[in-house]
N, CA, C and O atoms as a DFTB+ gen file, in Angstrom:
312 C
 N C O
     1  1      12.850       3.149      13.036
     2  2      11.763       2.714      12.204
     3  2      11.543       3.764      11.121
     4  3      11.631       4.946      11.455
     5  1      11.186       3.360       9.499
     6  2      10.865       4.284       8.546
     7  2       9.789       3.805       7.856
     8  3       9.455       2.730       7.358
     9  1       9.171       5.319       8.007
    10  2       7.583       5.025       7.329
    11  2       8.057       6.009       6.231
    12  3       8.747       7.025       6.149
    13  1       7.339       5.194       5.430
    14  2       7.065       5.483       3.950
    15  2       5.545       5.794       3.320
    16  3       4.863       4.810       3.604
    17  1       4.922       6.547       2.747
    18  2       3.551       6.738       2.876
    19  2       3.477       7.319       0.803
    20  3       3.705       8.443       0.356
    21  1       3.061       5.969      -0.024
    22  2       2.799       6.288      -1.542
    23  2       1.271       6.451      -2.093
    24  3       0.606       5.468      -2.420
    25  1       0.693       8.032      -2.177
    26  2      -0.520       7.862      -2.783
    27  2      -0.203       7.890      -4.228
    28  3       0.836       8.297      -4.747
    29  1      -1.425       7.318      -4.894
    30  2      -1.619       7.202      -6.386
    31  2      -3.245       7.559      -6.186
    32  3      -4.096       7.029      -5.471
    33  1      -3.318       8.799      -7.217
    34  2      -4.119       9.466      -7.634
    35  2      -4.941       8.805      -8.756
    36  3      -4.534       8.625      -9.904
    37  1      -6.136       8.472      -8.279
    38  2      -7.478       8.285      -9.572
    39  2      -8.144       9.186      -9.909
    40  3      -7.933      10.329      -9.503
    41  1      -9.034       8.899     -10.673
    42  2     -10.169       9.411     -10.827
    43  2     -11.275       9.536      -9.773
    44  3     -11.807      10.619      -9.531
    45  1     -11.522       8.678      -9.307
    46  2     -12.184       8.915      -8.166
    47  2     -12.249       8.749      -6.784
    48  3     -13.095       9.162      -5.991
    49  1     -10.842       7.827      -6.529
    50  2     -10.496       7.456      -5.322
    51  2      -8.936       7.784      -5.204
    52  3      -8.348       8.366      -6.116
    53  1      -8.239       7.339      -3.917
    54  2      -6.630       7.453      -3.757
    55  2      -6.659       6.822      -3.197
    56  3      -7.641       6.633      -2.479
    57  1      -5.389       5.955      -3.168
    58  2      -4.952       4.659      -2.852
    59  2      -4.038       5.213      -1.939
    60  3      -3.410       6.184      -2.360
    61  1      -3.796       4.815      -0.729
    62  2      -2.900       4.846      -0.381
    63  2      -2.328       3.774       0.336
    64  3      -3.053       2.980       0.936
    65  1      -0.741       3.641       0.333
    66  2       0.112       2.740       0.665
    67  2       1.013       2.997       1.666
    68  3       1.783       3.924       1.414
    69  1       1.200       2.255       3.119
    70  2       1.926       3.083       4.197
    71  2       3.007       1.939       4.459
    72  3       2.586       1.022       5.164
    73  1       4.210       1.838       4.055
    74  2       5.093       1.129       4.608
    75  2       5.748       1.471       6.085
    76  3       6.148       2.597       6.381
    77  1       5.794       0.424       6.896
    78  2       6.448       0.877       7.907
    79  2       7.666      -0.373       8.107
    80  3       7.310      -1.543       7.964
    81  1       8.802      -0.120       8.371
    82  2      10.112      -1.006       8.270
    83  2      11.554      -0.730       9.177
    84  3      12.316       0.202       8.922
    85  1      11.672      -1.262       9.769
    86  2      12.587      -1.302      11.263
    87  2      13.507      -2.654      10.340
    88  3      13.064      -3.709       9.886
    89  1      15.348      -1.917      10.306
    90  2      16.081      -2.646      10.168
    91  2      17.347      -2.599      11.212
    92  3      17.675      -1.603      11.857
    93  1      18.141      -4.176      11.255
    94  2      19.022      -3.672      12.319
    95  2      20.451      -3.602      11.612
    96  3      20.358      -3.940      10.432
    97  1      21.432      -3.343      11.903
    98  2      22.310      -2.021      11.616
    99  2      23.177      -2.972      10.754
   100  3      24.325      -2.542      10.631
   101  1      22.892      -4.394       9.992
   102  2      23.481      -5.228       9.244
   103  2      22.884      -4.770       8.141
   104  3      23.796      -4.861       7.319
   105  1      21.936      -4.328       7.565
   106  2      20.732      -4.210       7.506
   107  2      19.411      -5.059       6.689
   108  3      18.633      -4.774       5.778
   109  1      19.630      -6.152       7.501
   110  2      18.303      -7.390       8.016
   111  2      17.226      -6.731       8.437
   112  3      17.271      -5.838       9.284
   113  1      16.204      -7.128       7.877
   114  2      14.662      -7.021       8.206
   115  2      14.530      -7.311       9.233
   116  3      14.728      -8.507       9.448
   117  1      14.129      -6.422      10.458
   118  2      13.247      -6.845      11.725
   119  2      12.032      -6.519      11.639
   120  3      11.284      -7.294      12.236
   121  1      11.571      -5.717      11.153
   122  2       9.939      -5.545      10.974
   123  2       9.412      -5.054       9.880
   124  3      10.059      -4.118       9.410
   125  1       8.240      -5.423       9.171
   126  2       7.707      -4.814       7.526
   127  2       6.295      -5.075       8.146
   128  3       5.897      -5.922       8.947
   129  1       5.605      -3.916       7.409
   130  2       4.594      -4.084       7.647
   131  2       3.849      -3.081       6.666
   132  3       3.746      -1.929       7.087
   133  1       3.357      -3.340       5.507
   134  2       2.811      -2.272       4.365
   135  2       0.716      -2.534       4.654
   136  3       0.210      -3.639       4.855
   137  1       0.054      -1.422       4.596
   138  2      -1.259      -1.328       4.608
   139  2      -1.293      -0.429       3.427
   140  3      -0.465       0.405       3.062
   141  1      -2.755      -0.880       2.762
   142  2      -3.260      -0.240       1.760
   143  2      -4.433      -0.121       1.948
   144  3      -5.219      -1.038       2.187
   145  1      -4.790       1.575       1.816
   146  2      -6.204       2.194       2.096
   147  2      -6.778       2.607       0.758
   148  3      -6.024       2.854      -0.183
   149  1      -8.190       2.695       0.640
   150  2      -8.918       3.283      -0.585
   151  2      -9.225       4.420       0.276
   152  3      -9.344       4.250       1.489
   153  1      -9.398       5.877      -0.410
   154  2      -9.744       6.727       0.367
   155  2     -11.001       7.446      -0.949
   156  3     -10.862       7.261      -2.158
   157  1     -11.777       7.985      -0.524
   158  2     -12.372       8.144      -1.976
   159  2     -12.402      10.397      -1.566
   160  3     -12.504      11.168      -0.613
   161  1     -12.222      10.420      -3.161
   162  2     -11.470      12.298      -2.980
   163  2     -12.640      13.164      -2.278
   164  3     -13.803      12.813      -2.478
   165  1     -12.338      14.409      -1.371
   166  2     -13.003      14.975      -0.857
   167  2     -13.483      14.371       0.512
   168  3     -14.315      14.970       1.193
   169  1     -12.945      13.184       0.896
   170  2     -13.094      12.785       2.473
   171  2     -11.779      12.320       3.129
   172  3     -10.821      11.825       2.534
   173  1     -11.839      12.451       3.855
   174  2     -10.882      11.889       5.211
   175  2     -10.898      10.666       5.890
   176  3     -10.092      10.214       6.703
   177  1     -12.075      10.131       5.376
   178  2     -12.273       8.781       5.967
   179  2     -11.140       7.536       4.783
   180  3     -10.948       7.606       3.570
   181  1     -10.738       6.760       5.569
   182  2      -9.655       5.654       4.376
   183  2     -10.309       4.521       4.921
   184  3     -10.780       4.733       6.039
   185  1     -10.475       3.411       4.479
   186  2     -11.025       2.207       4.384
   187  2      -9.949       0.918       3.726
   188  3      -9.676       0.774       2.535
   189  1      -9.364      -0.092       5.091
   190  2      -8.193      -0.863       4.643
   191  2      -8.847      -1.558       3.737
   192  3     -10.009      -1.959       3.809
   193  1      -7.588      -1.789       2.317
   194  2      -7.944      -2.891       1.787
   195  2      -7.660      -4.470       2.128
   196  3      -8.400      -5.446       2.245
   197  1      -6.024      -4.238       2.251
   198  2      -5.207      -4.774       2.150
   199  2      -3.911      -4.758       2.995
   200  3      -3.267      -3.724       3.176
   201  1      -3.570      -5.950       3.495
   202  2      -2.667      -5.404       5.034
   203  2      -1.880      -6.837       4.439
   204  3      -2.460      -7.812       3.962
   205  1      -0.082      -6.628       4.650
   206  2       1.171      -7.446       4.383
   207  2       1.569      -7.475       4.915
   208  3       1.656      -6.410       5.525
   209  1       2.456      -8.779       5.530
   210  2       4.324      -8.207       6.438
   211  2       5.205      -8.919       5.497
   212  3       6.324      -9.180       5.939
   213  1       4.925      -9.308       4.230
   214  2       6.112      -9.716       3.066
   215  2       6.859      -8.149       2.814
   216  3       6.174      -7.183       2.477
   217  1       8.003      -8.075       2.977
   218  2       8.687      -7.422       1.934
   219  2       8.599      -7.584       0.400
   220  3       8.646      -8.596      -0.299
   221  1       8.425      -5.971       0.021
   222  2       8.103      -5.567      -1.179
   223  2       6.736      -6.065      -1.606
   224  3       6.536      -6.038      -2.820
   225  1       5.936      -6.434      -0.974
   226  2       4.529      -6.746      -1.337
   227  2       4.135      -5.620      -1.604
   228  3       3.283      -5.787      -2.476
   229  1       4.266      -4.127      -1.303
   230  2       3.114      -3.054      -1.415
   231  2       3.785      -2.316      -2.546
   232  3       3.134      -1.570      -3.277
   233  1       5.472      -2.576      -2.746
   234  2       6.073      -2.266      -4.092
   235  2       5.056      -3.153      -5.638
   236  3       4.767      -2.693      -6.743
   237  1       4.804      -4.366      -5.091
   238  2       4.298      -5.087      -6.577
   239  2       2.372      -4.737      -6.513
   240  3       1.636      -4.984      -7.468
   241  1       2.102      -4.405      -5.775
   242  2       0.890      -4.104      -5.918
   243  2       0.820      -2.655      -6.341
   244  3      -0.216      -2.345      -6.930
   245  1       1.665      -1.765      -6.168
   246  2       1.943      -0.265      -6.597
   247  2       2.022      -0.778      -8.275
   248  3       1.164      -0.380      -9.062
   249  1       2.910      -1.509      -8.631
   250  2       3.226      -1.704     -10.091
   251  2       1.554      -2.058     -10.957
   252  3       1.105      -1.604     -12.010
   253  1       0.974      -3.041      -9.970
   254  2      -0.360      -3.656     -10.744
   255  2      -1.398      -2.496     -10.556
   256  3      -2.297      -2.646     -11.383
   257  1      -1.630      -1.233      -9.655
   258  2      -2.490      -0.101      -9.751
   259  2      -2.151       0.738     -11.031
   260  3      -2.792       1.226     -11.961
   261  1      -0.804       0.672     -10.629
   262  2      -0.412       1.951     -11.976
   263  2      -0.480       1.158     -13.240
   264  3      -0.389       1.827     -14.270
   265  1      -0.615      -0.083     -13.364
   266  2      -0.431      -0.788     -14.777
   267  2      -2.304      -1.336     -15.155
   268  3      -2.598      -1.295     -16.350
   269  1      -3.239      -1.723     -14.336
   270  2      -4.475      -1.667     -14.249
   271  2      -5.330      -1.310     -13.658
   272  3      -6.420      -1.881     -13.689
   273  1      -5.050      -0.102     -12.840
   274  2      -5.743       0.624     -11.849
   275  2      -6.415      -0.029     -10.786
   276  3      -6.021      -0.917     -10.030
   277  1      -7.910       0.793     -10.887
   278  2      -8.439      -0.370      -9.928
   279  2      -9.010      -2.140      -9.987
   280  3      -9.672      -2.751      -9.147
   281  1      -8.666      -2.433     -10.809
   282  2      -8.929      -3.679     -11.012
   283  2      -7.981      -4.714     -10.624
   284  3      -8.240      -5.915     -10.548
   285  1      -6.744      -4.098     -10.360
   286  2      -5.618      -4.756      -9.611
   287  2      -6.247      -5.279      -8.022
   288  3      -5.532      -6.007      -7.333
   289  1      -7.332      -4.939      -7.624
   290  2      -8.265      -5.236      -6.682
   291  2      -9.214      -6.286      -6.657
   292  3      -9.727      -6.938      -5.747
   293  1      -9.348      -6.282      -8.290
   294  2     -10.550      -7.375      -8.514
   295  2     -10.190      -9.104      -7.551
   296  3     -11.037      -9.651      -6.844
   297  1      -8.793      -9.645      -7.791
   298  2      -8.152     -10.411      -7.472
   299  2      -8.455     -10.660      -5.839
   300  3      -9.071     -11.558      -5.264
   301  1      -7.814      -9.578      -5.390
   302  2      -8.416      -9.680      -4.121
   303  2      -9.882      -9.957      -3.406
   304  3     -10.158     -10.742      -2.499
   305  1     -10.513      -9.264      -3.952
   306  2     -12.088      -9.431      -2.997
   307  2     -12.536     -10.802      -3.704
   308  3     -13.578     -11.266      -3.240
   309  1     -11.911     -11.567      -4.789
   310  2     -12.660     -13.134      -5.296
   311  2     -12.033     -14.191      -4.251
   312  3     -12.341     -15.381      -4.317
């Protein structure tokens, strides 16, 4: 199994993105599973936003933070 773990740095919060992905030795998807936390700077506490088992889902939501920050969120909570 490989975890992958992408923060992106704001202004006032960090995003973070934790892929975790188990392939078998063809290498076919047996397990995906990406979570995305808001963590806000100066705490330890993270708060899920957003939880996937699509492949590359937490790749295209990485693209829409870095291209409109936090508003790439707005979508979600409507």
């Amino acid at each position: 199994m490989k975890t992958t773990i992408t923060k992106i740095k704001g202004l006032t919060v960090n995003i973070i993105i934790e892929e975790a992905h188990h392939s078998d030795p063809h290498g076919g998807v047996i397990c995906y599973v990406a979570t995305i936390y808001i963590q806000p700077h100066g705490s330890a506490e993270k708060r899920l936003v957003r939880k996937s088992r699509l492949p590359g889902a937490a790749a295209e939501l990485r693209k829409e933070i870095q291209r409109d920050g936090l508003r790439a969120f707005d979508r979600l909570l409507d």
